[in-house]
Steps between C-alpha positions, in 0.01 A plus 500: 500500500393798687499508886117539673553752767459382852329743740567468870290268674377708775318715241233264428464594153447212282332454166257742332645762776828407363484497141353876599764598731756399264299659176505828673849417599593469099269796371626797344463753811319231712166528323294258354136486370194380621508285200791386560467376867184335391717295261804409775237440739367233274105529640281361290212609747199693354608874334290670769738326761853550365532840653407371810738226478791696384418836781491177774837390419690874467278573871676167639862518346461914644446334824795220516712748329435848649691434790820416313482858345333375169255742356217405184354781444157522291507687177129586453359393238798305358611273693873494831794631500764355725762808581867468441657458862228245534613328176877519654376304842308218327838502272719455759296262658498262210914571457535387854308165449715391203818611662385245811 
């Protein structure tokens, strides 16, 4: 049985934005695809809106999470990166909220 990780409430970041935050949490070097958010995100909306869908929840998780320090960054073309010190606070984070 693994354990789901539990983000800290006053984040505000709950499923699709999740599953992302925790996907580029996992990621060798932080980055995953544009492909691949599509597929965490689980949008079934119309290919022309996916992008749309996706860039909307990276430009709202940037703005609940910018002020803790976390950086995505864009990698053009390809898809975010999430940095390692931003990796280690979202780590920490989640250590501190099974520890509780």
């Amino acid at each position: 049985m693994s354990i789901q990780p539990t983000l800290p409430n006053e984040w505000q970041v709950h499923g699709a934005q999740k599953r992302i935050l925790l996907m580029l949490l996992e990621a060798p070097g932080g980055a995953i695809t544009h492909q691949e958010l599509l597929f965490v995100t689980g949008t079934r909306a119309k290919p022309q809106s996916q992008r749309v869908i996706v860039r909307r929840h990276i430009r709202e998780m940037r703005e609940k999470l910018g002020p803790l320090g976390i950086v995505i960054n864009a990698r053009w073309g390809e898809g975010y990166e999430m940095p390692a010190p931003s990796r280690d606070i979202v780590r920490t984070a989640i250590q501190k909220r099974l520890a509780a």
